[in-house]
TIDREN-435197 format. One record per residue: residue in one letter; x, y, z of N, C-alpha, C in turn. Coordinates in steps of 0.1 Angstrom, whole numbers, plus 5000, padded with zeros to 4 digits. Atoms other than C-alpha are relative to their C-alpha. Layout:
AXYZXYZXYZ ...
***
This chain:
X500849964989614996040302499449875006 X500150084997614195800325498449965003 X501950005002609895630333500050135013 X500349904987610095870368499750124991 X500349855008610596190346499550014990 X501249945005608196100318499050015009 X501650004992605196050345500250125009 X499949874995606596390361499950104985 X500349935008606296560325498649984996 X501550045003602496360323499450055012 X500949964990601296460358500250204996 X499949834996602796830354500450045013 X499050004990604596760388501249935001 X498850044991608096670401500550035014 X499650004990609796560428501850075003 X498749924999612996800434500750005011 X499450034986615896690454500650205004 X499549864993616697030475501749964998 X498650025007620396910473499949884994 X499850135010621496680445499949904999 X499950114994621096360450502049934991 X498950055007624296320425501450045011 X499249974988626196540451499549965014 X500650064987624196420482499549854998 X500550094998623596100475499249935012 X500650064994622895990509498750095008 X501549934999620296260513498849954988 X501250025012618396150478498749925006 X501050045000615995960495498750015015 X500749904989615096170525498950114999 X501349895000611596330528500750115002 X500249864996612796640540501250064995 X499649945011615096690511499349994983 X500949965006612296710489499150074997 X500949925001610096920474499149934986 X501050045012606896870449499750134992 X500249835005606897160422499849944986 X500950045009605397170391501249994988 X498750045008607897060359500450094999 X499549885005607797400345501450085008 X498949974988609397530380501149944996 X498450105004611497260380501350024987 X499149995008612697320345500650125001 X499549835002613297690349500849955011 X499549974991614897640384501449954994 X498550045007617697410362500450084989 X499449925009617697650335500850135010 X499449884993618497950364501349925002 X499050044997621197680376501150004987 X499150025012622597660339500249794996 X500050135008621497280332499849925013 X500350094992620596980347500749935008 X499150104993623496810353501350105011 X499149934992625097120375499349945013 X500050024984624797060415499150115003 X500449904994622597220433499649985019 X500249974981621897330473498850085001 X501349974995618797430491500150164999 X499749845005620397790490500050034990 X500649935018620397830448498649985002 X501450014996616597720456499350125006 X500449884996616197990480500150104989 X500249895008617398230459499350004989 X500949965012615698150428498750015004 X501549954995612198160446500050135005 X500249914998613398470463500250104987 X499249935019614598590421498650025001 X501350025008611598460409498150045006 X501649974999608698430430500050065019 X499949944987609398660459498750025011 X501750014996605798690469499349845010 X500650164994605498310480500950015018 X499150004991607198390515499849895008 X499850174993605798040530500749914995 X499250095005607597870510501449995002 X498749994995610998070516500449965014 X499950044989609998040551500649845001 X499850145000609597660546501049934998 X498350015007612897630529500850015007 X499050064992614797740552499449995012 X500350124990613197540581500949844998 X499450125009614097270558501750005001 X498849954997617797400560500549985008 X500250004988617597380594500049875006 X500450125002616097070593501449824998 X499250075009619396930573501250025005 X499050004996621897070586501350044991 X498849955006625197160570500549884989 X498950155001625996840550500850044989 X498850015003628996810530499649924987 X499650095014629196670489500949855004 X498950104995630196320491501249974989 X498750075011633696220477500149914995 X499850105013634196000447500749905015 X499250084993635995720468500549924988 X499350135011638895510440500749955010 X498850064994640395230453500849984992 X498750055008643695150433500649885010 X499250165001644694800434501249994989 X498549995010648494670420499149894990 X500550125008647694470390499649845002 X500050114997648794170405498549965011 X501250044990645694160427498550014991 X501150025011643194190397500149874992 X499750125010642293880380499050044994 
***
């Protein structure tokens, strides 16, 4: 666990990328793929995903607030504004270059 996510288990908040930053990387450090929710949230939202290290999109988000906390409709609203906001973007691809041996020293 890295010092970011003990001092989000000491405050009792986190910062939650809306899409992955593992699959969005070039969204990870975009305000307006963020959200501030409290760890517990946070942990349950990756337990509904099935772990931490699965992918997630601003739509599993929606739906687990509309699962869970249907009642908060500013927030669903806000979500997908945010959506909106973002646009359609695309998981980025691994990129391998393969080089011939002879060009590795």
């Amino acid at each position: 666990m890295g010092n970011s996510q003990n001092e989000s288990y000491k405050t009792g908040m986190h910062s939650h990328h809306l899409y992955s930053a593992a699959e969005y990387p070039y969204l990870a450090a975009s305000v307006d793929n963020l959200i501030t929710i409290t760890t517990d949230v946070h942990d349950h939202f990756h337990q509904f995903m099935g772990g931490f290290d699965k992918p997630c999109t601003i739509d599993d988000f929606i739906k687990f607030v509309k699962h869970y906390h249907p009642e908060n409709t500013k927030l669903i609203i806000w979500l997908q504004q945010q959506k909106q906001i973002l646009g359609n973007p695309q998981p980025s691809q691994a990129h391998v270059l393969y080089l011939p041996a002879s060009r590795v020293s």
